[in-house]
MIDREN-519816 format. One record per residue: y, z negated, x negated of N, C-alpha, C in turn; residue number from 1. Coordinates in steps of 0.02 Angstrom, whole numbers, plus 50000, padded with zeros to 5 digits. Layout:
// residues N
SITE  n.yy  n.zz  n.xx ca.yy ca.zz ca.xx  c.yy  c.zz  c.xx   k
SITE     Y     Z     X     Y     Z     X     Y     Z     X NUM
...
// end
This chain:
// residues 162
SITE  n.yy  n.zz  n.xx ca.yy ca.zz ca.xx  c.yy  c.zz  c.xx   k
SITE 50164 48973 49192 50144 48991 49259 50116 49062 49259   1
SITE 50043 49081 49305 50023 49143 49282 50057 49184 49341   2
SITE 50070 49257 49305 50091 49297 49375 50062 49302 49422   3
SITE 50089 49311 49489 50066 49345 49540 50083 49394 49584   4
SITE 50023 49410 49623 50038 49487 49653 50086 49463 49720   5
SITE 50162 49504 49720 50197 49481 49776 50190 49530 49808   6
SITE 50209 49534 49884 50219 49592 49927 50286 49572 49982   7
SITE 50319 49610 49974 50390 49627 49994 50415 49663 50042   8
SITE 50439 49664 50105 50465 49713 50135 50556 49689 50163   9
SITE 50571 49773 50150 50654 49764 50171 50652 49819 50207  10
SITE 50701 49799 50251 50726 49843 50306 50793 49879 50273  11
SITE 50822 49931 50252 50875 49947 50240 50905 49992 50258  12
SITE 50959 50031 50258 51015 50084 50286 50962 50158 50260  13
SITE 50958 50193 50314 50922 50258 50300 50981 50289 50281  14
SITE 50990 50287 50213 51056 50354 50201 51002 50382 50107  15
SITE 51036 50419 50095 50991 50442 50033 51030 50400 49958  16
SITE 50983 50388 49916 50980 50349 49857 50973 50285 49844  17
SITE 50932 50265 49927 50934 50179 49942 50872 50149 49888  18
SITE 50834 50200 49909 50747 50171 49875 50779 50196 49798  19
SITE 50808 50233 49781 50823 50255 49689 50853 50191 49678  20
SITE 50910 50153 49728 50936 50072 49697 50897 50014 49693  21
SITE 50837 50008 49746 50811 49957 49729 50750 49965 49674  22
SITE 50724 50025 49669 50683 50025 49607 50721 50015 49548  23
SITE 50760 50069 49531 50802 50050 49500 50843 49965 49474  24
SITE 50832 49924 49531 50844 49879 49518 50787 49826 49475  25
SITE 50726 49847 49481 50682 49832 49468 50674 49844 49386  26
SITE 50684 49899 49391 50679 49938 49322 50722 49907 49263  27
SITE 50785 49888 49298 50851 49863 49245 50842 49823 49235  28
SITE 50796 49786 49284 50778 49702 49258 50709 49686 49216  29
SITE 50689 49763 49199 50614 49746 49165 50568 49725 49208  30
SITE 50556 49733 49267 50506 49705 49326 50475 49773 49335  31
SITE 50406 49780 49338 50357 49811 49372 50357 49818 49428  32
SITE 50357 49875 49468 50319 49900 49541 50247 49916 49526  33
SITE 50220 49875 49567 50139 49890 49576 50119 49952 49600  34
SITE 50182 49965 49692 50180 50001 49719 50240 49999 49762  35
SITE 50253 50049 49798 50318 50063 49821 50303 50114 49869  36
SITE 50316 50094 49945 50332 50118 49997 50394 50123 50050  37
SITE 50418 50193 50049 50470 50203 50109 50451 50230 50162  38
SITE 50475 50234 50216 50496 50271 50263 50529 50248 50327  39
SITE 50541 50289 50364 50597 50278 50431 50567 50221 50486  40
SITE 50613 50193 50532 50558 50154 50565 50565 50177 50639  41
SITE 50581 50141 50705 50588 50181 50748 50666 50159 50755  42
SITE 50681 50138 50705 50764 50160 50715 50802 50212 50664  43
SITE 50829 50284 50688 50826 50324 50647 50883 50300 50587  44
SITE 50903 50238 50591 50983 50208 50536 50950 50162 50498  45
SITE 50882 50158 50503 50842 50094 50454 50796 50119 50426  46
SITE 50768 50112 50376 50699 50117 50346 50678 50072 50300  47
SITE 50612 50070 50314 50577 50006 50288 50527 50032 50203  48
SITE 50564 49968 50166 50524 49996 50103 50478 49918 50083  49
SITE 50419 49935 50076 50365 49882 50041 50360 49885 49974  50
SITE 50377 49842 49930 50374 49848 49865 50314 49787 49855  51
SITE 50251 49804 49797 50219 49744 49774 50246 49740 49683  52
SITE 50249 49676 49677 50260 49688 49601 50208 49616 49600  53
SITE 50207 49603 49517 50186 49548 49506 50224 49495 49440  54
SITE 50217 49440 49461 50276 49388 49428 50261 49322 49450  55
SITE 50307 49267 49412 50277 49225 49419 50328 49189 49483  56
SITE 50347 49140 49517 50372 49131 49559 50440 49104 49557  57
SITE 50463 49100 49499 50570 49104 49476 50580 49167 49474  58
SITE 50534 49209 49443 50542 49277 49426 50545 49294 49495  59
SITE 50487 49307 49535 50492 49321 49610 50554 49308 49656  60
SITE 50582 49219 49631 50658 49209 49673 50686 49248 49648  61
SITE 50730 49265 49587 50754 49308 49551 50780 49396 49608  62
SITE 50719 49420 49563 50714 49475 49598 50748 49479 49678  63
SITE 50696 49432 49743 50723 49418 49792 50809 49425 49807  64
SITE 50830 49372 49745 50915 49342 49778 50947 49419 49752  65
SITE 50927 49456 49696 50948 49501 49653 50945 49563 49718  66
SITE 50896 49568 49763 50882 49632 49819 50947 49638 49858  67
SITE 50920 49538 49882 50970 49537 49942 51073 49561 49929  68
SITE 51092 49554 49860 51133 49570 49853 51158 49651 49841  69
SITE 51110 49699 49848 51099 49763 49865 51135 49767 49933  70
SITE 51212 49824 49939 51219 49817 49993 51171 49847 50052  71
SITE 51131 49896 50039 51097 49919 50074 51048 49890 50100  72
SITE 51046 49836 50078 50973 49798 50103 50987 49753 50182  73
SITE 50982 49766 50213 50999 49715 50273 50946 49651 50291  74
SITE 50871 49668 50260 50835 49581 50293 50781 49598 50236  75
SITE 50761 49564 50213 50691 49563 50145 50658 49500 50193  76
SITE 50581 49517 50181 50556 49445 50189 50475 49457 50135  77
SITE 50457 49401 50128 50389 49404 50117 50327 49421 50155  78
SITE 50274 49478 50124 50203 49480 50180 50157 49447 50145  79
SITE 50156 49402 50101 50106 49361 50090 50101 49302 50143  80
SITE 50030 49280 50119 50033 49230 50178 49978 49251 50240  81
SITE 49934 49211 50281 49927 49232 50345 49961 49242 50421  82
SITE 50035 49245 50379 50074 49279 50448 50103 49336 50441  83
SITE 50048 49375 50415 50080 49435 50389 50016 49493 50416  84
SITE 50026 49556 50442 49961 49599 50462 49989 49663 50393  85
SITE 49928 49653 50349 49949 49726 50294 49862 49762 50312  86
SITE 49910 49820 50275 49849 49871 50276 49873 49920 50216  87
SITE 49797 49944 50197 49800 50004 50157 49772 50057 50174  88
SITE 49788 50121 50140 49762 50207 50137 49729 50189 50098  89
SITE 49671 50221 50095 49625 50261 50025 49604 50349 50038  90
SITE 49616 50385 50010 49575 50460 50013 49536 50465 49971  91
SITE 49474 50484 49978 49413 50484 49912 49411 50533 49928  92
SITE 49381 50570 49883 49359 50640 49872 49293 50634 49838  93
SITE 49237 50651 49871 49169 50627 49852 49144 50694 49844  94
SITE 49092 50704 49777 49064 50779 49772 48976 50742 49805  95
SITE 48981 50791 49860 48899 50783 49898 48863 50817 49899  96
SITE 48807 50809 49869 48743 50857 49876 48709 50858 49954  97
SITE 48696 50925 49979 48688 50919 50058 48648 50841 50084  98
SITE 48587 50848 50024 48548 50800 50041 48568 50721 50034  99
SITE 48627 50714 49991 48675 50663 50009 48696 50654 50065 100
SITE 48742 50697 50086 48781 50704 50147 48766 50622 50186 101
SITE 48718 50641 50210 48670 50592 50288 48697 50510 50246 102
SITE 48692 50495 50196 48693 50430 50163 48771 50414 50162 103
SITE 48791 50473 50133 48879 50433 50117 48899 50438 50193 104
SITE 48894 50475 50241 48912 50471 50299 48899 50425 50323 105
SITE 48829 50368 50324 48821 50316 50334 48877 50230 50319 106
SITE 48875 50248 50225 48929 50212 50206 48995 50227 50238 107
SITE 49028 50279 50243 49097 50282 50300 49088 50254 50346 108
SITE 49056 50264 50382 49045 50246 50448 49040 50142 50451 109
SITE 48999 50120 50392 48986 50065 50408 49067 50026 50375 110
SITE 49113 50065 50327 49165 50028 50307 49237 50064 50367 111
SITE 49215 50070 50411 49259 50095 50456 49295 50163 50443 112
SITE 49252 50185 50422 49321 50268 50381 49294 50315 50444 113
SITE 49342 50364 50406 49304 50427 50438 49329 50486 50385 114
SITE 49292 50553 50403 49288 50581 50366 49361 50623 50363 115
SITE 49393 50658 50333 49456 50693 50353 49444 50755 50330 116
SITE 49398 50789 50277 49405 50836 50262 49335 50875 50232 117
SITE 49291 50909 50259 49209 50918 50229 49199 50998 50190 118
SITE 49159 50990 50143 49167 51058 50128 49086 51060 50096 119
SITE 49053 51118 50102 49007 51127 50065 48980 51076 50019 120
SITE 49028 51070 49969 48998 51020 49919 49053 50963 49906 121
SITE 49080 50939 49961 49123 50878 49969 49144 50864 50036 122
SITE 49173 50801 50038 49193 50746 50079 49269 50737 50060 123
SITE 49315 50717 50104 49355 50682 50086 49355 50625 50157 124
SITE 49358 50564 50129 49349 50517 50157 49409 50471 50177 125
SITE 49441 50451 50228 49469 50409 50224 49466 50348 50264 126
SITE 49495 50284 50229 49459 50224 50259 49568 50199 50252 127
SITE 49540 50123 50316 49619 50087 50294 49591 50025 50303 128
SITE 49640 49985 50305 49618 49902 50290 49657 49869 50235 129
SITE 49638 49799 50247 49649 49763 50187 49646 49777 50098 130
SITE 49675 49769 50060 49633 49793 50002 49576 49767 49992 131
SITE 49537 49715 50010 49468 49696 49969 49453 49733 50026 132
SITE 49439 49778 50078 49403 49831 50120 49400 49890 50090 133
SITE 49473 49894 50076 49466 49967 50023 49429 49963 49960 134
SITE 49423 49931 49941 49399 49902 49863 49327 49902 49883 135
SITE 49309 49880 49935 49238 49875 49940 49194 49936 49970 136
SITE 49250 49973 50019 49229 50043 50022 49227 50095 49944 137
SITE 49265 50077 49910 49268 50112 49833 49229 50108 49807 138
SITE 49194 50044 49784 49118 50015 49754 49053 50065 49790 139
SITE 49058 50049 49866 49006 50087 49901 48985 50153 49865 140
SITE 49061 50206 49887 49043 50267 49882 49043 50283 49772 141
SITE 49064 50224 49747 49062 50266 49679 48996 50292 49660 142
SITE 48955 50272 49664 48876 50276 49662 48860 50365 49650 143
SITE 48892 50385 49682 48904 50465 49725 48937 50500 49677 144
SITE 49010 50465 49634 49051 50496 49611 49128 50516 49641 145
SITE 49167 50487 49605 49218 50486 49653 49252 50541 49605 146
SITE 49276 50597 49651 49310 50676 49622 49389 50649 49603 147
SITE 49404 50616 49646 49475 50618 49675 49508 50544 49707 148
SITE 49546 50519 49696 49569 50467 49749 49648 50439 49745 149
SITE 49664 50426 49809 49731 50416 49826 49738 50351 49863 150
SITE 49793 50301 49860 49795 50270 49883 49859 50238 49886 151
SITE 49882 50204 49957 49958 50208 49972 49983 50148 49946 152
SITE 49943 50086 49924 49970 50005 49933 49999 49997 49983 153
SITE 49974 49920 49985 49984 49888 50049 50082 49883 50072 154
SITE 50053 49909 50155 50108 49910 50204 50102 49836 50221 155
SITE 50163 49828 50263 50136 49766 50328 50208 49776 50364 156
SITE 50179 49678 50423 50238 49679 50488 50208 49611 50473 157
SITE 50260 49551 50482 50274 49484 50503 50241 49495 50584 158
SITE 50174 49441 50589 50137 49438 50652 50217 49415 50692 159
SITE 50225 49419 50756 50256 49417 50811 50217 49337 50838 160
SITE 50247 49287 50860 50255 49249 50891 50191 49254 50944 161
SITE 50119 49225 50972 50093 49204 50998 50102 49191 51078 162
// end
């Protein structure tokens, strides 16, 4: 069975060394993080961490039953799927010749970004979205030269009921 890319989110106890156990948990079992996101949510006793790894789908149960037995973990679910809203960061850091400028400003503009940071002889750009948006804003501006780039992996939220 070939791997695949999972995406993960748990809600767990905001106290400190929660995110060091579940990577960690990851780690002891020989499993890859793609990417790994924490932070607080609007309850200041929870925080939500998105992990993507990739595996094949025993491996994926695995992992799963292996989280949930983390006491800190209170609800895991899956964001794959179309009942799931994810998004990504990208920051590019583009070196622009003035007479550039007018063009890559164009490409931002048409992949929904905006600019965050301009200087003489650069841009820093940032765009969010799906990854094939980010990916396709990346392609755009490489042309240009990409100085610099950052990027958060995908967040999400289970769509809400209709």
């Amino acid at each position: 069975m070939k791997a695949q890319k999972h995406i993960m989110t748990m809600l767990v106890d905001n106290e400190p060394g929660v995110v060091s156990r579940v990577a960690g948990l990851f780690s002891g079992k020989g499993f890859n993080i793609e990417s790994i996101c924490g932070s607080p949510t609007h309850n200041p006793e929870v925080s939500r961490i998105t992990i993507v790894t990739r595996a094949d789908a025993p491996v994926i149960e695995q992992i799963e039953k292996q989280l949930r037995k983390l006491i800190n973990v209170l609800k895991l679910r899956s964001l794959n799927g179309p009942h799931c809203v994810r998004r990504e960061l990208a920051l590019v850091c583009i070196p622009v010749k003035p007479e550039q400028r007018p063009e890559v400003l164009r490409i931002v503009d048409l992949v929904g970004g905006r600019v965050a940071d301009a200087g003489l002889n650069h841009l820093i750009v940032e765009v969010s979205g799906e990854q094939e948006e980010i990916e396709t804003a990346i392609r755009l501006l490489e042309p240009y030269g990409i100085k610099k780039l950052a990027r958060t992996g995908p967040i999400g939220l289970i769509r809400e009921p209709k």
